[in-house]
C-alpha positions as CSV (number, residue, x, y, z in Angstrom):
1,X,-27.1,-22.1,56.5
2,X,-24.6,-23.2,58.9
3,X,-23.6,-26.0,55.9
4,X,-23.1,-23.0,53.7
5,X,-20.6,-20.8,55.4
6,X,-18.9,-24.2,55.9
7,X,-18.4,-24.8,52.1
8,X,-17.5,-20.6,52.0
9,X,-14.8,-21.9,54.5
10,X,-13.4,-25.0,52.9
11,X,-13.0,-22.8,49.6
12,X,-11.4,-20.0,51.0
13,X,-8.9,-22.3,52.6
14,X,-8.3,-24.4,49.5
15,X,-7.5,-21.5,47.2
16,X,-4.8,-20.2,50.1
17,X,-3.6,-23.7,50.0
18,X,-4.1,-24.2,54.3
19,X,-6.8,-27.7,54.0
20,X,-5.8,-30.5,55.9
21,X,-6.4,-33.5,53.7
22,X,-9.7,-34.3,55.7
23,X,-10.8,-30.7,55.2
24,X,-10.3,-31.2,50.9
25,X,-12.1,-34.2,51.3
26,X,-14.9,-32.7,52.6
27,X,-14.8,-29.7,50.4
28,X,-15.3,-31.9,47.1
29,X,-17.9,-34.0,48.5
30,X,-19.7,-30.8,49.3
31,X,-18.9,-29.5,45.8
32,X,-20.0,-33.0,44.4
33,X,-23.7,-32.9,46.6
34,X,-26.3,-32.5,44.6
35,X,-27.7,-31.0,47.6
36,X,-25.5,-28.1,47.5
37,X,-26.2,-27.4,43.9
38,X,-28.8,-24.3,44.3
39,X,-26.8,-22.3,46.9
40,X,-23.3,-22.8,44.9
41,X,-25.3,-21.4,42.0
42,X,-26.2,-18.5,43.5
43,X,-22.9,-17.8,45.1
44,X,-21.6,-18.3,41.6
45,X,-24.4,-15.9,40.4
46,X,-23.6,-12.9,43.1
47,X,-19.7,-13.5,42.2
48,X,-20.8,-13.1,38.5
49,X,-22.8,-10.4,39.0
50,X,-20.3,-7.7,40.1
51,X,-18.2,-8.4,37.2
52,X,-18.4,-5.2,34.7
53,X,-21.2,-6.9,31.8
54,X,-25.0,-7.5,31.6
55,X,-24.6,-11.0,30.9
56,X,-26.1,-13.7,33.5
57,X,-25.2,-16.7,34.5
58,X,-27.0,-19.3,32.5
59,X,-27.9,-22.6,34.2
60,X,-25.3,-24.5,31.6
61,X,-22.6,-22.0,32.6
62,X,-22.8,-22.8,36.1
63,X,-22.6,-26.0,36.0
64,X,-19.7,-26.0,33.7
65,X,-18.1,-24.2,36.2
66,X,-19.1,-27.1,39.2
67,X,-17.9,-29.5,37.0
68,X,-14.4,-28.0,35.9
69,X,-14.2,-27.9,39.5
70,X,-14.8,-31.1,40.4
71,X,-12.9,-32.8,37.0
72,X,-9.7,-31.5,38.0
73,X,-9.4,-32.8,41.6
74,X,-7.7,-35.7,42.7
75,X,-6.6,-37.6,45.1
76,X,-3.1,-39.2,44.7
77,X,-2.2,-42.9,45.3
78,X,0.9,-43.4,47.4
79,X,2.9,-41.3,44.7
80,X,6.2,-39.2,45.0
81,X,5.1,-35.7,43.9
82,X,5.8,-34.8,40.4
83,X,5.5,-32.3,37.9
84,X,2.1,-34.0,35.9
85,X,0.5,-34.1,39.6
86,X,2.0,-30.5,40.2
87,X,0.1,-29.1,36.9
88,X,-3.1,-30.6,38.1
89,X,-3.3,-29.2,41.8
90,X,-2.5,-26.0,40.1
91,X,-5.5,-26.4,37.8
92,X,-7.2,-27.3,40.7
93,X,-7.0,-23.9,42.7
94,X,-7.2,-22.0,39.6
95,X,-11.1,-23.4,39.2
96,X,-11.8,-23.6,42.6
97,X,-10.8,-19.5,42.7
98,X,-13.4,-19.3,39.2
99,X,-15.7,-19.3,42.1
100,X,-14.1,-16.2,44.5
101,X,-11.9,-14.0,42.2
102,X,-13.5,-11.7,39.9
103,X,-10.9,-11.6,37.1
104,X,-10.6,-15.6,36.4
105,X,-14.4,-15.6,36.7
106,X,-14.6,-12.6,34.0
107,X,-12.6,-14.6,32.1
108,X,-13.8,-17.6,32.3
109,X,-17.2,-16.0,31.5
110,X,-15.6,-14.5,28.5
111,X,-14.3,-18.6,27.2
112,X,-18.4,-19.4,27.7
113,X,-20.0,-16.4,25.7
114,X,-18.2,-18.3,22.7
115,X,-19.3,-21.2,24.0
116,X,-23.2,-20.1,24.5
117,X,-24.7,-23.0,22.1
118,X,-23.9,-25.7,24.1
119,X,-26.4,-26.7,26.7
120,X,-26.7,-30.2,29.1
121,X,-29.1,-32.8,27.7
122,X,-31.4,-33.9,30.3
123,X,-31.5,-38.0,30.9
124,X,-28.5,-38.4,33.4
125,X,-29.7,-38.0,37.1
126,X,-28.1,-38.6,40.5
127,X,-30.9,-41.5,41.3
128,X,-28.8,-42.9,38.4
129,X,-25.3,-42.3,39.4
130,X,-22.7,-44.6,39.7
131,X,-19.7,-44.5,42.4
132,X,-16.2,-44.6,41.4
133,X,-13.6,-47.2,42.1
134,X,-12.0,-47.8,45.2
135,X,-9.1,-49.5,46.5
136,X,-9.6,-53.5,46.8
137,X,-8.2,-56.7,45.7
138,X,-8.5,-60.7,45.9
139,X,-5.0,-62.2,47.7
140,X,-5.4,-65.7,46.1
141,X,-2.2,-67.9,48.7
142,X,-0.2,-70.5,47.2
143,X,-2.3,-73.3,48.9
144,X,-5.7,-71.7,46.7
145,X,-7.3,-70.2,50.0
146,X,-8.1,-66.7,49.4
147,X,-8.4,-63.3,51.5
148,X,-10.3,-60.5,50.4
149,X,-8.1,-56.9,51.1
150,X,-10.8,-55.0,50.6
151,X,-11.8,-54.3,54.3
152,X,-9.8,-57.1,56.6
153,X,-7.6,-54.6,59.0
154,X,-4.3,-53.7,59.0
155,X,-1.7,-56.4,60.2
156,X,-0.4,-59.7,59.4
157,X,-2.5,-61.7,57.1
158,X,-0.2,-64.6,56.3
159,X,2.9,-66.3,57.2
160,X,5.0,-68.5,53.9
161,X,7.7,-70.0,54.8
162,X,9.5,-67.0,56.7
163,X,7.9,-64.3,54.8
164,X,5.3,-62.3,56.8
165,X,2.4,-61.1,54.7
166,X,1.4,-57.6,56.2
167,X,-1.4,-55.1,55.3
168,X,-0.9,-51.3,56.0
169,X,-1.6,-48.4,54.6
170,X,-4.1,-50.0,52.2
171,X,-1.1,-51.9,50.4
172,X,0.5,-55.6,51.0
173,X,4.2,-56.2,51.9
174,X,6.3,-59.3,52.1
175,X,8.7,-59.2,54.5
176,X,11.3,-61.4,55.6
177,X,11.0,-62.2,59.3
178,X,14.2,-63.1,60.1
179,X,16.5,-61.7,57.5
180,X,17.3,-64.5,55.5
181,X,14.8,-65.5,52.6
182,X,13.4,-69.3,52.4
183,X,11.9,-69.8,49.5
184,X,8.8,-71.6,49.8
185,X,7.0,-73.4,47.0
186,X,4.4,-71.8,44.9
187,X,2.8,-68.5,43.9
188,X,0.3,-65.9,45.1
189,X,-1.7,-63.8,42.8
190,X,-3.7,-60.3,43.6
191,X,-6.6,-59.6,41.4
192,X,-8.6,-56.8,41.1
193,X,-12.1,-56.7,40.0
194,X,-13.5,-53.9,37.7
195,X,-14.2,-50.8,39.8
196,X,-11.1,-51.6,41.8
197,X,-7.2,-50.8,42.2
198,X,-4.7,-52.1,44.6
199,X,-0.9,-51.2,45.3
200,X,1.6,-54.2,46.4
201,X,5.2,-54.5,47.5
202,X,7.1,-58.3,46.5
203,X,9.7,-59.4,48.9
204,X,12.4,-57.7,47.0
205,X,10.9,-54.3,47.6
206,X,9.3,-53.7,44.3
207,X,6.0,-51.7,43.8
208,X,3.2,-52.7,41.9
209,X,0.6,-50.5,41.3
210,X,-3.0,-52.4,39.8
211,X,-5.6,-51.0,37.6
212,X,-9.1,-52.3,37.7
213,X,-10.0,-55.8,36.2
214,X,-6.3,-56.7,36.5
215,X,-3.8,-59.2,38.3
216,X,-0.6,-60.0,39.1
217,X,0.6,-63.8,39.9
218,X,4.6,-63.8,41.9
219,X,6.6,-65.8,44.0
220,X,6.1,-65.7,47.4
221,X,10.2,-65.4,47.0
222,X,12.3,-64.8,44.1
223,X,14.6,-67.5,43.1
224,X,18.8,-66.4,43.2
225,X,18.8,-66.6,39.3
226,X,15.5,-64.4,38.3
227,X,12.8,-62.1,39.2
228,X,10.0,-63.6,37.0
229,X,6.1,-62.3,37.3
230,X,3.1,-62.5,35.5
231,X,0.6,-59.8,34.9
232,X,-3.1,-59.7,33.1
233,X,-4.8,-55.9,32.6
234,X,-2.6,-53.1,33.6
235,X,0.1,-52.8,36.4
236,X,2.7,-49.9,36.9
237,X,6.4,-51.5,38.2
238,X,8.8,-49.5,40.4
239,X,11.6,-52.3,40.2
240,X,13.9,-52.7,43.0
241,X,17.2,-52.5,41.2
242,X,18.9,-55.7,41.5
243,X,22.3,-55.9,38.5
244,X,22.3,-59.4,39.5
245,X,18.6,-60.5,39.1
246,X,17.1,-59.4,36.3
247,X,13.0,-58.4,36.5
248,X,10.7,-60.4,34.3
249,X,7.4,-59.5,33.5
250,X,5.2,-61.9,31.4
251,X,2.1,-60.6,29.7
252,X,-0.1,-62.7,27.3
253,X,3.2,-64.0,25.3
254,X,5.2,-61.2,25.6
255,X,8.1,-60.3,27.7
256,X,9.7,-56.9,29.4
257,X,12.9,-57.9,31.2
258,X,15.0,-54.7,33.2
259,X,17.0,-55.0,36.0
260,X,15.7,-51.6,37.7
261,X,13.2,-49.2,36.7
262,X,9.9,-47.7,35.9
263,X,7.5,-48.7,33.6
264,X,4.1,-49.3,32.5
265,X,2.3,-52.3,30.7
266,X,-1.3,-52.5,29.4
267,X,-2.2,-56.0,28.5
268,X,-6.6,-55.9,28.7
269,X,-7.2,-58.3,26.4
270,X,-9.9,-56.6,24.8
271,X,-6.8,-54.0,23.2
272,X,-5.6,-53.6,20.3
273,X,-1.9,-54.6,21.3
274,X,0.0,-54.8,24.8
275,X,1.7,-51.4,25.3
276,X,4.7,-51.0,27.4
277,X,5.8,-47.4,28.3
278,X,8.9,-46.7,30.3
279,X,9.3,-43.6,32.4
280,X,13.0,-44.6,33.6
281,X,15.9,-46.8,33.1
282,X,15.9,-49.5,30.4
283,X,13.8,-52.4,29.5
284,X,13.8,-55.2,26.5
285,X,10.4,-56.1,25.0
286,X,10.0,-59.7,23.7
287,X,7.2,-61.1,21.4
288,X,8.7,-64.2,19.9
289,X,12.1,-64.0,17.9
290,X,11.2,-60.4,18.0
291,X,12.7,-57.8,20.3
292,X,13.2,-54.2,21.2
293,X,15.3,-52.1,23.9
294,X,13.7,-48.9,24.8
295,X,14.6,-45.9,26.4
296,X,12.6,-43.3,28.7
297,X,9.6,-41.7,26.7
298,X,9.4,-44.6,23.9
299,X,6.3,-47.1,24.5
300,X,6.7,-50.6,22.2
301,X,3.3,-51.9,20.8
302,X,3.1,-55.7,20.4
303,X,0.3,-57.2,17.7
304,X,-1.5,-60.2,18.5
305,X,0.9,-61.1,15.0
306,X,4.3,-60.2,17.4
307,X,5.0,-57.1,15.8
308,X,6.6,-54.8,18.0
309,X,6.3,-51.1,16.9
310,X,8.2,-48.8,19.1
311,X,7.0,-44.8,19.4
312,X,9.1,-42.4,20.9
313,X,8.2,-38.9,22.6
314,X,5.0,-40.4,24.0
315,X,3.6,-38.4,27.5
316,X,4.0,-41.1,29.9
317,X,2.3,-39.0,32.2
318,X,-1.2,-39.6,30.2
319,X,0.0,-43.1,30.4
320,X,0.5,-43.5,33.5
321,X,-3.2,-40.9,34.6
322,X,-4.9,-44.2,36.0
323,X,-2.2,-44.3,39.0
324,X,-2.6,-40.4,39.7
325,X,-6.2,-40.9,40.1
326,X,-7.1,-39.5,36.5
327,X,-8.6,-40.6,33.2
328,X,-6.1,-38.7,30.7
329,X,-7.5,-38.8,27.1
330,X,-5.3,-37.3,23.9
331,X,-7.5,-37.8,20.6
332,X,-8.9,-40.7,21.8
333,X,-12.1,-42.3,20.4
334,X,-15.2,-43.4,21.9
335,X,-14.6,-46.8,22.1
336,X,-11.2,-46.5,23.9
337,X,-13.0,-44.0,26.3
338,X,-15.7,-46.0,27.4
339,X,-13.5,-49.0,27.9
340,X,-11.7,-47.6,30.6
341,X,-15.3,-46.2,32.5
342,X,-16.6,-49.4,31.8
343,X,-13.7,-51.1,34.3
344,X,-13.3,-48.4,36.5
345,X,-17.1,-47.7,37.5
346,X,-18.0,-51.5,36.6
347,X,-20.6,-50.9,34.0
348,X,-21.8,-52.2,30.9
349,X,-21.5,-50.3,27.7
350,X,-24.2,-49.9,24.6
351,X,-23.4,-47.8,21.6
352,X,-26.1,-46.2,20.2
353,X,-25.7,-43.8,17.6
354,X,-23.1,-41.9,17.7
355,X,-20.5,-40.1,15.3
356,X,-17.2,-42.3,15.5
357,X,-15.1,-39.9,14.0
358,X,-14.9,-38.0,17.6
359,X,-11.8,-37.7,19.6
360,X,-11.8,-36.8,23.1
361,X,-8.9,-34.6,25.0
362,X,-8.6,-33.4,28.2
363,X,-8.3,-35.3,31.8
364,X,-10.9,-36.1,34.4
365,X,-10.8,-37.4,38.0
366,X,-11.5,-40.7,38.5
367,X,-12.3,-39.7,42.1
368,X,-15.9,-38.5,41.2
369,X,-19.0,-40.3,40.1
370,X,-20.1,-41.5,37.1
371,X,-22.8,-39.1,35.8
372,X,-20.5,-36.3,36.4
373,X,-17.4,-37.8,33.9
374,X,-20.4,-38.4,31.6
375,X,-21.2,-34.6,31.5
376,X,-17.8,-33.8,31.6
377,X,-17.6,-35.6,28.0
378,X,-21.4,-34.1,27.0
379,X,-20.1,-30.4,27.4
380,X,-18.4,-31.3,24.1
381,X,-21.8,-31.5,22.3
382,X,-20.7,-34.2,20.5
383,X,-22.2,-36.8,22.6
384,X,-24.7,-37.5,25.2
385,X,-24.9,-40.6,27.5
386,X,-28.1,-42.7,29.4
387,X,-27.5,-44.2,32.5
388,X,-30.1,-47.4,33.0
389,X,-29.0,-49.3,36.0
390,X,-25.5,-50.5,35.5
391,X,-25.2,-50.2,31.8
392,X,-24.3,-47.1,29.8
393,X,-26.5,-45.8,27.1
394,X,-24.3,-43.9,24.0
395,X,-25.9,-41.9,21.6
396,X,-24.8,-37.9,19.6
């Protein structure tokens, strides 16, 4: 009981926007309890009911409801507000209020009655769920010892040269600690394993950001002539802007060179091609003899062959989903899809029969747990998904 008037508590202040971030954190965890499932149903059922209507509230159109909820929330990783995360928290309070205000339930009851055919399948279950990512990373040193970020404190780790090595805030910094940069020999890397992400700062003040199952290898110190670093998965770059060292990013043969901006590159070597998107400034894409200068909104493709193809007018915000927290998906097919769970939730992928010809759209946290992405994507009726262990089952 006194659990439930909690959760009445935590929603009333999250639709008047008044929780403390502790206070949303709770709130989705109790959303996300499997435990609170019955009594959120019938406060869903008693909202429903004094709507004008006979309909009731069927067991699939609750949990459509818990599960809009829950899909649009996230939490944001060290990121300046913008107008993609803006749109989101908006979407937030508007499902969270499906729950208290009788006109957006009506209508959201209205956008189900059209939807009445589609039901859950039964076979995912919350002994078989799966939880998401989490921050963490391997600091691989230039001498080959290693320290694992995940859970060593805040602090120094390491001293190169006169470059301090210091953990806070979940990220790593290199900072000079006397004002005038040595340059000691040799490189670090930071790798992520699947199911993980890290944020890093180099020693010239630029961010990285890491998505799971990627790394980053980088002087301890950049050299006077060049800023030169080499990547593998996906990283997003905030570039400290230097006119009179140019940045250098080296993925799998190719190469983005700026001298200040933002931009992202996705390099898994199971895709198709290495995408580079740029959000700001300029940067040149190289792939052999081949090259191309792009401007904000255009993303170059590069072919295992070196063909670059540039597109223009692409949402870098979808793009860039994985460092806000989300999976963003615009027509994209199954395969791509379940790529990007199987990294982030570290899990193992079977495709069954299933109808290839699907796209998905829409965008999901990646803050919440496995099965409830998966039913996210079943609600479509176009697919439904096993979970055995650590390996997903994919079948229509």
């Amino acid at each position: 009981m006194e659990e439930n008037k909690r959760l009445r508590y935590l929603l009333n202040r999250y639709v008047t926007g008044t929780c403390t971030p502790e206070e949303d954190t709770e709130l989705m965890q109790l959303l996300a309890d499997a435990g609170q499932e019955e009594w959120v149903k019938e406060y869903m059922a008693e909202a429903w009911s004094r709507l004008p209507g006979k309909e009731t509230l069927d067991e699939a159109a609750s949990e459509r409801i818990r599960l809009f909820v829950l899909a649009h929330h996230t939490k944001v990783i060290s990121m300046p507000a913008s107008s993609g995360r803006n749109r989101r928290i908006t979407w937030a309070a508007a499902a969270v209020m499906v729950l208290l205000a009788g006109s957006l339930l009506y209508a959201y009851r209205n956008l189900l009655s059209h939807r009445s055919t589609l039901a859950l399948k039964p076979g995912i279950t919350n002994t078989q769920d799966v939880a998401p990512g989490t921050d963490g990373a391997v600091l691989t040193l230039a001498d080959g010892s290693t320290i694992i970020l995940d859970s060593i404190k805040d602090g120094s780790l390491s001293r190169q040269g006169n470059i301090n090595i210091v953990k806070k805030d979940g990220k790593i910094s290199y900072v000079s600690a006397d004002g005038k940069t040595l340059l000691p020999a040799g490189f670090n890397t930071v790798g992520t394993a699947r199911g993980k992400q890290f944020q890093l700062v180099l020693e010239d003040g630029t961010r990285v950001w890491l998505n799971a199952a990627s790394s980053i290898r980088y002087p301890v110190a950049f050299a006077d002539s060049v800023r030169e670093v080499e990547i593998t998965g996906e990283a997003y770059f905030d570039v400290a802007k230097n006119k009179q060292k140019p940045f250098r990013v080296k993925a799998n043969g190719t190469s983005v060179e700026v001298l200040g901006t933002q931009f992202n590159i996705n390099a898994y070597s199971d895709e198709a091609a290495i995408n580079t998107t740029l959000l700001e400034g300029a940067v040149r894409v190289k792939k052999g003899s081949s090259q191309q200068l792009l401007a904000p909104g255009q993303q170059a493709k590069v072919s295992d062959k070196g063909e670059i193809v540039v597109q223009s007018g692409v949402n870098t915000s979808e793009i860039t989903a994985w460092k806000n927290n989300f999976f963003s998906f615009n027509n994209t097919d199954i395969h791509t899809l379940m790529r990007q769970l199987s990294r982030w939730y570290d899990v193992e992928v079977v495709l069954g029969n299933y109808n290839s010809t699907v796209m998905f759209n829409g965008d999901i946290s990646r803050a919440v747990n496995l099965s409830t992405v998966l039913k996210m994507l079943e609600l479509t009726g176009e697919v439904h998904f096993t979970i055995e262990g650590k390996t997903i089952i994919v079948n229509k």
